[in-house]
C-alpha positions as MATLAB code, in Angstrom:
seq = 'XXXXXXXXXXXXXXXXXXXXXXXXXXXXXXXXXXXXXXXXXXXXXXXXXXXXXXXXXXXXXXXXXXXXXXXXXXXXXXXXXXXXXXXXXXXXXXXXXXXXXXXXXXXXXXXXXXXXXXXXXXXXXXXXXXXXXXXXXXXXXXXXXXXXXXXXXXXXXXXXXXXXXXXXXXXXXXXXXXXXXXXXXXXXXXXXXXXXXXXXXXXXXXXXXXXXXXXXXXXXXXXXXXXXXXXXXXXXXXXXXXXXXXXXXXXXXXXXXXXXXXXXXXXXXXXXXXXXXXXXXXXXXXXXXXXXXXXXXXXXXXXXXXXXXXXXXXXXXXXXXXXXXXXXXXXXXXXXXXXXXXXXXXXXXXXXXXXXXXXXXXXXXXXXXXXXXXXXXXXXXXXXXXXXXXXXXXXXXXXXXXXXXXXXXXXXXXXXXXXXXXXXXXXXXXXXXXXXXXXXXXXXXXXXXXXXXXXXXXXXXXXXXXXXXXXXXXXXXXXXXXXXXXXXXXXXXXXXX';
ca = [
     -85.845 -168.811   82.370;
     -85.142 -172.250   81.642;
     -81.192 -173.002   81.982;
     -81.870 -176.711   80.555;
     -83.034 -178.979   77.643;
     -82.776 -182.298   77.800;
     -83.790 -183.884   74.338;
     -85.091 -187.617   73.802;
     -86.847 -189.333   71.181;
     -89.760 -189.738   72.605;
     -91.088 -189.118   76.892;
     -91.080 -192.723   77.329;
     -87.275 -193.358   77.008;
     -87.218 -191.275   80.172;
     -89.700 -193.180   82.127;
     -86.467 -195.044   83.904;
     -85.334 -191.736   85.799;
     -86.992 -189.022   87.675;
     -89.249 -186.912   86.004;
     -88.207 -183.817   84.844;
     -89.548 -180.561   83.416;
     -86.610 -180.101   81.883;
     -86.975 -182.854   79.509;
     -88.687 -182.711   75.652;
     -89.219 -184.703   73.185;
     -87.178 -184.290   69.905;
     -90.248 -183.517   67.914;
     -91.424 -181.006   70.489;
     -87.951 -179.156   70.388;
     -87.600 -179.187   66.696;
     -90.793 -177.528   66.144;
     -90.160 -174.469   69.090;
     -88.313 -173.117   65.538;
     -91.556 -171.946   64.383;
     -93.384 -171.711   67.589;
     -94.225 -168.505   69.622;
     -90.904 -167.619   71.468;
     -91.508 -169.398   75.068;
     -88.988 -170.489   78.317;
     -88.515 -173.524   76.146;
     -86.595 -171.408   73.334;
     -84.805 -169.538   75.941;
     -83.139 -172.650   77.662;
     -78.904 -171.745   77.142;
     -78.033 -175.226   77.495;
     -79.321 -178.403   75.489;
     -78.241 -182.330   76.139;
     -79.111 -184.131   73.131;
     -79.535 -187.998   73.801;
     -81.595 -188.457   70.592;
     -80.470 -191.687   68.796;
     -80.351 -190.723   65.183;
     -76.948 -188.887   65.099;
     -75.672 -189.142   61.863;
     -75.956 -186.110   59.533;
     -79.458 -185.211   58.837;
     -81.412 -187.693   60.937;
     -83.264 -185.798   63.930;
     -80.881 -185.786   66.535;
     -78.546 -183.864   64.036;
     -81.052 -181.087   63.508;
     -81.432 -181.198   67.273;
     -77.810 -180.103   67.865;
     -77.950 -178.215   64.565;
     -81.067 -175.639   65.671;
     -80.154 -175.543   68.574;
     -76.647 -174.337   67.791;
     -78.353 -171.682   65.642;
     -80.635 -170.252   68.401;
     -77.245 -169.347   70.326;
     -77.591 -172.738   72.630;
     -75.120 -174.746   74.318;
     -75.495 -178.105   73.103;
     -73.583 -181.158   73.528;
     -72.919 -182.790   71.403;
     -71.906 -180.116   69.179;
     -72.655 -180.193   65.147;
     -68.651 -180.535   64.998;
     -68.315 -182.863   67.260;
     -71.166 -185.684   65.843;
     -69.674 -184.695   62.419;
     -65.866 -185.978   63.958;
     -67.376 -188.944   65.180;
     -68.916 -190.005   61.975;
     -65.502 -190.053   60.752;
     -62.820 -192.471   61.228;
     -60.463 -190.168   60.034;
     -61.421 -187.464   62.150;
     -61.228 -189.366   65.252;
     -58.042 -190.945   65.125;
     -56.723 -186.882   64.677;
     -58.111 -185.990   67.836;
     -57.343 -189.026   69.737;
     -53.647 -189.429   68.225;
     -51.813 -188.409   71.899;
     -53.944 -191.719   73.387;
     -51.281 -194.003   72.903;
     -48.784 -193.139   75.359;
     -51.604 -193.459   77.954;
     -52.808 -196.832   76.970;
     -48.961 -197.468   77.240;
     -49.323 -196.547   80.801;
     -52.406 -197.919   81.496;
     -51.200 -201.216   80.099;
     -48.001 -200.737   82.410;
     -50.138 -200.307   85.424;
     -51.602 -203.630   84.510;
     -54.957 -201.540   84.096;
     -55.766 -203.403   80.426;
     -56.058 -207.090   80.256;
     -56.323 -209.322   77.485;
     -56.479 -208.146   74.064;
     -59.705 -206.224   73.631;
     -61.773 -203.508   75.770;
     -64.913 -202.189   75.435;
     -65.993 -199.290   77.304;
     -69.123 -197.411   77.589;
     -68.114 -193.799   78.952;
     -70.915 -191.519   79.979;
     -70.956 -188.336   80.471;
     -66.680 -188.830   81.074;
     -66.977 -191.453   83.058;
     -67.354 -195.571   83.122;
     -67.243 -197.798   85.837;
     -63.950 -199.948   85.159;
     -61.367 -199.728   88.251;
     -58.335 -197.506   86.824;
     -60.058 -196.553   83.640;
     -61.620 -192.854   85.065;
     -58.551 -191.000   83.163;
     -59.178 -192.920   79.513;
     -62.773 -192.359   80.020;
     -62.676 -188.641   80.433;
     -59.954 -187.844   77.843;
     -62.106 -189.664   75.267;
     -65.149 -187.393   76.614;
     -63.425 -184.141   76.381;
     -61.818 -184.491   73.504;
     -65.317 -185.644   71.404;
     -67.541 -184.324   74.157;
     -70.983 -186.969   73.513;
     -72.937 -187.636   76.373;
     -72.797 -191.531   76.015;
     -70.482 -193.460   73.900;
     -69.397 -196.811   73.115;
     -65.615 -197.136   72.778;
     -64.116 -200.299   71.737;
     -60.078 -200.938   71.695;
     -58.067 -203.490   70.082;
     -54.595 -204.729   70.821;
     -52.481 -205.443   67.350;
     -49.216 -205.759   67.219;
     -48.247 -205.105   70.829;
     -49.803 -201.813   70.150;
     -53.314 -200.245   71.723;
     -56.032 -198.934   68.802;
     -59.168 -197.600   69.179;
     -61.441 -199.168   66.538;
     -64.847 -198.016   67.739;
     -66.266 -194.749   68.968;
     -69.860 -193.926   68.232;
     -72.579 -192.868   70.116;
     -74.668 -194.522   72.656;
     -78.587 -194.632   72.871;
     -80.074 -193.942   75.985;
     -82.435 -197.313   75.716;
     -79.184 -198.943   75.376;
     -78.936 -198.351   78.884;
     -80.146 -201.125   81.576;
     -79.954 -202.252   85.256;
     -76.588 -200.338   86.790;
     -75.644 -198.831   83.377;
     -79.162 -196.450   84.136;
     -78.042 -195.320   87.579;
     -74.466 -194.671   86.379;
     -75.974 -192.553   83.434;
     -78.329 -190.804   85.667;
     -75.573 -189.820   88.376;
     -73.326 -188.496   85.766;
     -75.689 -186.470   84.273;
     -76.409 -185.155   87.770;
     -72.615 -184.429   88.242;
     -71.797 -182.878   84.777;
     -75.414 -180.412   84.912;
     -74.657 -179.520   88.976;
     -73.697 -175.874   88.339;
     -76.595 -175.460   85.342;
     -79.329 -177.027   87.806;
     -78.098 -174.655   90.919;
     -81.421 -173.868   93.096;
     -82.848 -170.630   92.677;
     -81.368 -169.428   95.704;
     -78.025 -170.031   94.761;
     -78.351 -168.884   91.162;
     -79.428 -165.458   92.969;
     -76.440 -164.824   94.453;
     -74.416 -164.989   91.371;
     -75.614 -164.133   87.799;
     -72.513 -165.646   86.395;
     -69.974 -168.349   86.754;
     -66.378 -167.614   85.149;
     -63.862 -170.527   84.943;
     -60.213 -169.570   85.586;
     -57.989 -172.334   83.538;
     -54.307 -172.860   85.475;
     -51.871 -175.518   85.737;
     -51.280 -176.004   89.263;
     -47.796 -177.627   88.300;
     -46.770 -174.549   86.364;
     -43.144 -173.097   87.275;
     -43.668 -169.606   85.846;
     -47.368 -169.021   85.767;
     -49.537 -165.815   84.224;
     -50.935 -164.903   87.911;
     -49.424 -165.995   91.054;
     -51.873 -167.643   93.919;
     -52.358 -164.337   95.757;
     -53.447 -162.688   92.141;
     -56.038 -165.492   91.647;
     -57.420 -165.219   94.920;
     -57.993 -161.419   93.867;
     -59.307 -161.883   90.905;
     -61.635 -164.384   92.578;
     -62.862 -162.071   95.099;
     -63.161 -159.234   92.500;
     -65.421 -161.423   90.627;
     -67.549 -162.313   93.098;
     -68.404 -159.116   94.202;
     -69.385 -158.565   91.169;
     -71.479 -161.289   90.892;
     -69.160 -163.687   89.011;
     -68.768 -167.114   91.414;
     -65.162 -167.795   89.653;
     -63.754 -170.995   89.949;
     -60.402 -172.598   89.258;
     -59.949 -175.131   86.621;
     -57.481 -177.529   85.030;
     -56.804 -178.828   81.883;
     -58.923 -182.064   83.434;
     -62.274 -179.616   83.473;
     -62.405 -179.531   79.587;
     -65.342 -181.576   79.168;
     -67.344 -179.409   81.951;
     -66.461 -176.100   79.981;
     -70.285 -175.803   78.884;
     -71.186 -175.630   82.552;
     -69.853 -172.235   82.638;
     -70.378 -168.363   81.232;
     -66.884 -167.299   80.559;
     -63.230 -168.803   80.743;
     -60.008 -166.357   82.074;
     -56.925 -168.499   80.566;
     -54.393 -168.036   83.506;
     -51.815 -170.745   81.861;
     -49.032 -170.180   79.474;
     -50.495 -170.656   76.276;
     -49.969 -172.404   73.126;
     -51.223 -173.192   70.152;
     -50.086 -176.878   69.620;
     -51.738 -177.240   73.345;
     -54.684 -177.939   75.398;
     -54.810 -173.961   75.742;
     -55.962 -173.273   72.330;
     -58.152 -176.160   72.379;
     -60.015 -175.178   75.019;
     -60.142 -171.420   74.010;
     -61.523 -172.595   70.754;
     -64.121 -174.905   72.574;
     -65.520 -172.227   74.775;
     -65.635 -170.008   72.090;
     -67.956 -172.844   70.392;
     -69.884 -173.091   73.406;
     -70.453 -169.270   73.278;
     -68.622 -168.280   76.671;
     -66.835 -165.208   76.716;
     -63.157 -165.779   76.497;
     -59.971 -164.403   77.336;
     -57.652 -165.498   75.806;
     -59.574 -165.830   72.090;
     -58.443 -168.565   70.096;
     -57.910 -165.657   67.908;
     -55.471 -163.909   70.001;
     -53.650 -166.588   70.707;
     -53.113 -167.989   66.808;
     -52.118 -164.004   66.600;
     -49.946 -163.541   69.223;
     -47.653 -166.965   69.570;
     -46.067 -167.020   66.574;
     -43.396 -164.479   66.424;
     -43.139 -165.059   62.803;
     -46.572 -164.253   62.149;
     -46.331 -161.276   64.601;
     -43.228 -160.131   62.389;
     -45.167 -160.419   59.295;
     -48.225 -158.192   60.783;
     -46.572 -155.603   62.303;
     -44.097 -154.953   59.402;
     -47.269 -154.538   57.204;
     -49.424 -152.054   59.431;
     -46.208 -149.699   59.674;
     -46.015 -150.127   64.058;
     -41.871 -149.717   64.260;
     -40.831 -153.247   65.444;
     -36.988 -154.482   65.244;
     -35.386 -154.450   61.657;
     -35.215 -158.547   60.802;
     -35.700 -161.064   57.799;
     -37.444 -164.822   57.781;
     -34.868 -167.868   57.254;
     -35.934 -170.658   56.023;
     -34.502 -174.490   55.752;
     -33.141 -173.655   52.324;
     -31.483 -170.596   53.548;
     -28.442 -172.191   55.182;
     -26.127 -172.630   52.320;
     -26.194 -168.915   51.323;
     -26.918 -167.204   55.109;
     -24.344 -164.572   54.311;
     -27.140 -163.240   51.183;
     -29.705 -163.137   53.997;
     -27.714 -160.863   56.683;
     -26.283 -157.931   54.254;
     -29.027 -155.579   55.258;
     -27.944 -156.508   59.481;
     -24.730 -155.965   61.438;
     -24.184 -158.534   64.325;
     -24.604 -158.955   66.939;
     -28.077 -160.226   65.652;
     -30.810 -162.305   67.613;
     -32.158 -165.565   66.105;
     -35.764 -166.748   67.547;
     -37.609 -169.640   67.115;
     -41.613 -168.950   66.297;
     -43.481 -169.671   69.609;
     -40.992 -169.485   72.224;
     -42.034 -167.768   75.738;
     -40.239 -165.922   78.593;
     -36.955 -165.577   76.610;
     -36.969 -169.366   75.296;
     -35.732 -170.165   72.330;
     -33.885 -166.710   71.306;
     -30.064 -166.687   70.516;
     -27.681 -164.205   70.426;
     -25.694 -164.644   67.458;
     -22.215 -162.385   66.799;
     -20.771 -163.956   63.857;
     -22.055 -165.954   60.763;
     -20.620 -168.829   61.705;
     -22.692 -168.704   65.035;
     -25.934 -168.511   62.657;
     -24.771 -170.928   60.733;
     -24.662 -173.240   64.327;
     -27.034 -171.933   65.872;
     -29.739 -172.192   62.930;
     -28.792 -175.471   61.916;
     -30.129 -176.624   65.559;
     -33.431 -174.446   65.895;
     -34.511 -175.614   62.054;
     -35.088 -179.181   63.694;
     -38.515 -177.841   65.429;
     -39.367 -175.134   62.875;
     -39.080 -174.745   59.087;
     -38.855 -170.370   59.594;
     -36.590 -168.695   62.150;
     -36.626 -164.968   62.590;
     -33.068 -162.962   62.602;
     -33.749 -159.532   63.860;
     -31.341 -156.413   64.833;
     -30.037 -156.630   68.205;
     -31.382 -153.799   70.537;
     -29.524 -153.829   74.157;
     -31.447 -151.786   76.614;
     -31.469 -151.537   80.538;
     -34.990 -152.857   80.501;
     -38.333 -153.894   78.367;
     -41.670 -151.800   78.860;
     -44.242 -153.986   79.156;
     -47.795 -152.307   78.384;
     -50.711 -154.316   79.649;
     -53.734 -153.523   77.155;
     -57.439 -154.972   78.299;
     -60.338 -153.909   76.280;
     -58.184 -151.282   74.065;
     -57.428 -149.381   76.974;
     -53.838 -149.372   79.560;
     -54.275 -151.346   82.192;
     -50.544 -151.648   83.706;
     -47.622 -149.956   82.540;
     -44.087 -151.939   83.930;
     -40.725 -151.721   83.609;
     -38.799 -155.285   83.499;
     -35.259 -155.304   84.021;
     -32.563 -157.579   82.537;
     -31.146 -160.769   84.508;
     -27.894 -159.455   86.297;
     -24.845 -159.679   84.152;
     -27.520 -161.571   81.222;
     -28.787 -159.350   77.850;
     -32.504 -160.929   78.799;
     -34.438 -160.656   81.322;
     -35.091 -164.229   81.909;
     -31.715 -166.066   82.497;
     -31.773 -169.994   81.433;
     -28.332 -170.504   81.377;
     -28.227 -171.938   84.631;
     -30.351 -174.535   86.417;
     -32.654 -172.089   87.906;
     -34.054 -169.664   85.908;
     -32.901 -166.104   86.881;
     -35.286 -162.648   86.542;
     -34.323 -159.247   86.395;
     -36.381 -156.577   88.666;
     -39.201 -154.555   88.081;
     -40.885 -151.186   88.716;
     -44.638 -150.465   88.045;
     -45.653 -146.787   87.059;
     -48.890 -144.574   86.415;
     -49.301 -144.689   82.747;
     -49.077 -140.940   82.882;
     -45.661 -141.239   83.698;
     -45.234 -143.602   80.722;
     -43.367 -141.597   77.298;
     -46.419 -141.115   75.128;
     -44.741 -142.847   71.887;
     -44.334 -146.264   74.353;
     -48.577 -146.083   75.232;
     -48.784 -145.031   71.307;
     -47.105 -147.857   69.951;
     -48.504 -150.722   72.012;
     -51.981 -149.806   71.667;
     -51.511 -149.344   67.555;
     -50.084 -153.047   67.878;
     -52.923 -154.906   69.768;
     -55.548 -153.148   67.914;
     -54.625 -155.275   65.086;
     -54.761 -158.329   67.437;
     -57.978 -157.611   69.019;
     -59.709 -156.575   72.085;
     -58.544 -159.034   74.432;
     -55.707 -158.791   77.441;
     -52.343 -158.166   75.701;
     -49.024 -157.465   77.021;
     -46.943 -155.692   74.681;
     -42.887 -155.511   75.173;
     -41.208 -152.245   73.237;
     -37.849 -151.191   73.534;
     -36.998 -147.182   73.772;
     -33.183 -146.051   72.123;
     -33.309 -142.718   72.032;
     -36.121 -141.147   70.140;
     -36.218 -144.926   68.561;
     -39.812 -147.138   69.743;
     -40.129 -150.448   68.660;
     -42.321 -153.018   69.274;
     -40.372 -156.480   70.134;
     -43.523 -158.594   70.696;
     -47.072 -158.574   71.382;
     -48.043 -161.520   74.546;
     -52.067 -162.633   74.546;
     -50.978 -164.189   77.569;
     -49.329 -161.319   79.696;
     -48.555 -162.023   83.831;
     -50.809 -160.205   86.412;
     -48.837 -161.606   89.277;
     -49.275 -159.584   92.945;
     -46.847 -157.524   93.782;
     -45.517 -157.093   90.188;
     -48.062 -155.529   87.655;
     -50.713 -154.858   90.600;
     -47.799 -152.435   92.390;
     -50.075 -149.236   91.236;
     -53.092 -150.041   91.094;
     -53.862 -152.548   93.646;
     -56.763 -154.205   93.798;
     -58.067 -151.846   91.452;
     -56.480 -153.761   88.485;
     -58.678 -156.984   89.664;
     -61.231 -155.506   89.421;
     -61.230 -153.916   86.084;
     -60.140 -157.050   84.638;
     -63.112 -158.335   85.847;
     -65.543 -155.747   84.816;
     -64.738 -156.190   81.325;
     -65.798 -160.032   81.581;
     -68.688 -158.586   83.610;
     -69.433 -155.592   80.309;
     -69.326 -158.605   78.084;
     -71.256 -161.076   80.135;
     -73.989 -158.881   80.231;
     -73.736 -157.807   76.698;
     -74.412 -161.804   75.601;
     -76.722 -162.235   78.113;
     -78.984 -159.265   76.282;
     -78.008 -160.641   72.944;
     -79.361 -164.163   73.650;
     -82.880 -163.019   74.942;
     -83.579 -160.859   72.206;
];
C-alpha cells in the first residue's frame, strides 16, 4: 500500500525534482473518487501543492476528498479556509509578537519589512528557523509566502498565503525538495524498516517540565513496551507540531491545558486521524473543575457539596455560603497539582481570597471541606482499573502538594491490587469517567466513613516509576500500550475497508 500522495497540477511542474511514483496529477486524484478502489485510493497521507487554494478551485477539492476518504492531508480544509482569512490568521498567530520582539532584540530583523518564504517549516534566513516553523505549525501549508511589516515600532504580519510550487527557482527548488525529504522521512521509511514496526506513536513531553505525567524511567518503559509491540515510539516536543501527520498515534505525557499547545495539538492529531490520548475531548472535560462540578452534580456520582461564585457574587457572599459551614475550599477552574485551591475559614477570608482569584476567572467553585489522611487516586484506561494508589498529604499541610514554600513539598504514597481497593472507591471512579470517555483518567475520591465522593476527575493522570507502576510493574506499560495497539489496529481495518 501506498503511504504517499503527492498532488500537482499537472506532471510537468515536477519535472525539476526526482521522479516519483508517488506523485499525481490533480485531475488524476480527483477522479480516483469514482474510480475502481486501487493503491492510489489507499495512500494515508496526501501533500497537496496544487495552486488553486481558495475555496472551491481544485486544490480545495484536493484537500477536501481527500479528507473525506479518511486521508492525511496537508494542508487541511481548515487550515486553507484560516488562511483565506485575515481574521482568522491574526487569531492563530496573536502570541507572534513577543517573538518578533526577541528576534528584533537579537538584531535578527533589519530594516522595516521582511519577506519570507517558509517551506515545509523552514526558510533559509540566518536566525529565522524558529519564526519559520511557528508560522508552519500553527497554519501547517507546505509552502508559504509570509510578508511582515514594521508600524509603529511594532512587528505585523500583513501577508500569509500560499506558495506555488512553479514559484519555486534556482536554490528555492533544492530547499523545497530537501524539506519535503525531511518532513515525509518517517512516511517514506524503506520497506525493511516499515517491517519492523507497523506503527509509529509520538510521546509529547516538555523536557523542562518540573512535575511531569511520567518520569524518564516510565518513558523509557513505555517506549520499550511499545516497541515490542510493534509501535517505534518516539519522544516529541511542543517544537514537533508541524510533523504530527508523520505519525499513527500521539500519548500526551505533558501537563495539559486547554488555553495551551496541549489541546492544540490533541485537537490537530485528532484532525489528522491519529489515535489520541489525551482527546481534545477529555481534556475540554476534565480541566475545568467548574465544568467537572456541573457534570458530576447532574449524573448523581457523590462529589463534594459546593456552589459556583461569580464576579457579581461578592457583595452578598454571605447569601451564597448558608447551605456550607467553614472551613470551606475555594478553587479556581483549571488549576493542577493543588494550584490554585484555598482554604477559607471565615467569610471575610472569601471575601479576600475571592476578590484575588476573580482576576483570572469570572466563576470560582466553593465546596465543603473534606480532611482525610490521604486521596485515592484510581487510574481508569479503556473503562477498565489500571492502578489503584493511595497519595498522602504534605507533612503538617491539608494537601498533598505543599506550595507554601519555595520547593514544592509531596506527601507519600502506597500502590495496591485493586482487589484490595473498597468496592464503592472502584464504583465511583469508573461511574465518573464513563461520562468523560474512554481515555486514561485519574480520578481522586475521598472516603469519610461510609461517605465516597468524587473530588476530581484528571485526563492527564502521572504514571511515574516507582509510584503508580509499584504493583504492576512493567505490566502497567504494557497495557497502556496495548490499548493504543487495540485501537491502532482497529483504524487501520477501518481505513482499508
Amino acid at each position: 500500500m501506498s503511504r504517499l500522495r503527492i498532488v500537482v497540477d499537472r506532471l510537468d511542474d515536477w519535472l525539476p525534482y526526482y521522479p516519483s511514483d508517488d506523485v499525481i496529477s490533480a485531475a488524476d486524484f480527483l477522479a480516483l473518487e469514482s474510480a475502481a478502489p486501487d493503491k492510489t485510493r489507499d495512500a494515508t497521507h496526501v501533500i497537496n501543492l496544487c495552486r488553486g487554494l481558495d475555496y472551491l478551485e481544485t486544490g480545495y477539492y484536493v484537500s477536501l476528498l481527500a479528507q473525506a476518504r479518511g486521508q492525511r492531508v496537508l494542508p487541511s480544509v481548515e487550515t486553507l479556509n484560516q488562511l483565506s482569512r485575515k481574521a482568522l490568521i491574526d487569531l492563530q498567530l496573536e502570541s507572534l509578537e513577543p517573538m518578533m520582539r526577541d528576534l528584533e532584540k537579537r538584531s535578527a530583523l533589519s530594516g522595516d519589512e521582511l519577506s519570507l518564504t517558509v517551506l515545509f517549516g523552514e526558510c533559509d534566513q540566518e536566525g529565522l528557523g524558529r519564526l519559520a516553523r511557528r508560522l508552519f505549525e500553527r497554519l501547517p501549508c507546505p509552502l508559504l509566502d509570509a510578508k511582515f511589516q514594521k508600524r509603529h515600532g511594532t512587528w505585523r504580519l500583513t501577508r500569509l498565503k500560499p506558495l506555488a510550487l512553479n514559484a519555486l527557482q534556482g536554490s528555492d527548488q533544492d530547499r523545497f525538495a530537501a524539506a519535503l525529504n525531511r518532513h515525509s522521512r518517517k512516511v517514506w521509511r524503506t520497506p525493511k524498516a516499515r517491517r519492523r514496526y507497523r506503527f509509529d506513536l509520538a510521546i509529547l513531553i516538555d523536557p523542562q517540565e518540573a512535575m511531569p505525567p511520567s518520569n524518564k524511567s516510565a518513558l523509557k518503559q513505555f517506549i520499550r513496551a511499545g516497541r515490542r509491540r510493534g509501535i517505534d515510539a518516539s519522544l516529541i516536543t511542543r517544537k514537533d507540531e508541524g510533523r504530527l501527520a508523520e505519525f499513527d498515534a500521539l500519548f500526551i505525557r505533558e501537563t495539559t491545558r486547554l488555553d495551551h499547545h496541549t489541546y492544540r495539538m490533541a485537537k490537530r492529531a485528532e484532525h489528522e486521524g491519529l489515535v489520541v490520548i489525551d482527546d481534545p475531548q477529555s481534556i475540554l472535560r476534565c480541566t475545568n473543575k467548574i465544568y467537572l462540578h456541573a457534570l458530576l452534580g447532574a449524573r448523581g456520582v457523590p462529589a463534594p457539596r459546593g456552589v459556583l461564585l461569580s464576579r457579581d457574587d461578592l457583595t452578598q457572599l454571605s447569601n451564597k455560603v448558608t447551605s456550607l459551614d467553614f472551613p470551606l475550599v475555594l478553587k479556581v477552574p483549571d488549576g493542577a497539582f493543588s494550584k490554585g485551591v484555598v482554604k477559607i475559614t471565615s467569610l471575610d477570608e472569601l471575601k479576600e481570597q475571592a476578590s484575588r482569584l476573580f482576576a483570572s476567572s469570572a466563576l470560582l467553585l466553593l465546596q465543603e471541606w473534606l480532611p482525610t489522611d490521604f486521596d485515592w487516586r484510581i487510574g481508569i484506561l479503556d473503562g477498565e482499573v489500571l492502578f489503584a494508589s493511595r497519595y498522602y498529604m504534605a507533612r503538617g499541610h491539608w494537601q498533598i502538594y505543599d506550595h507554601s514554600r519555595p520547593r514544592v513539598r509531596s506527601g507519600s504514597f502506597t500502590t495496591h491490587p485493586p482487589s484490595d481497593v473498597p468496592k464503592a472507591i472502584l464504583k465511583a471512579a469508573l461511574k465518573a469517567t464513563r461520562l468523560i470517555g474512554d481515555g486514561l483518567y485519574g480520578v481522586d475520591l475521598k472516603q469519610i466513613g461510609e461517605r465516597v465522593v468524587v473530588i476530581e476527575v484528571n485526563d492527564n493522570p502521572n504514571l511515574d516509576a516507582g509510584v503508580e507502576d509499584a504493583y504492576l510493574g512493567s505490566r502497567l506499560y504494557a497495557r497502556v500500550m496495548d490499548v493504543f495497539l487495540a485501537r491502532l489496529e482497529r483504524h487501520a481495518t477501518s481505513e482499508t475497508r
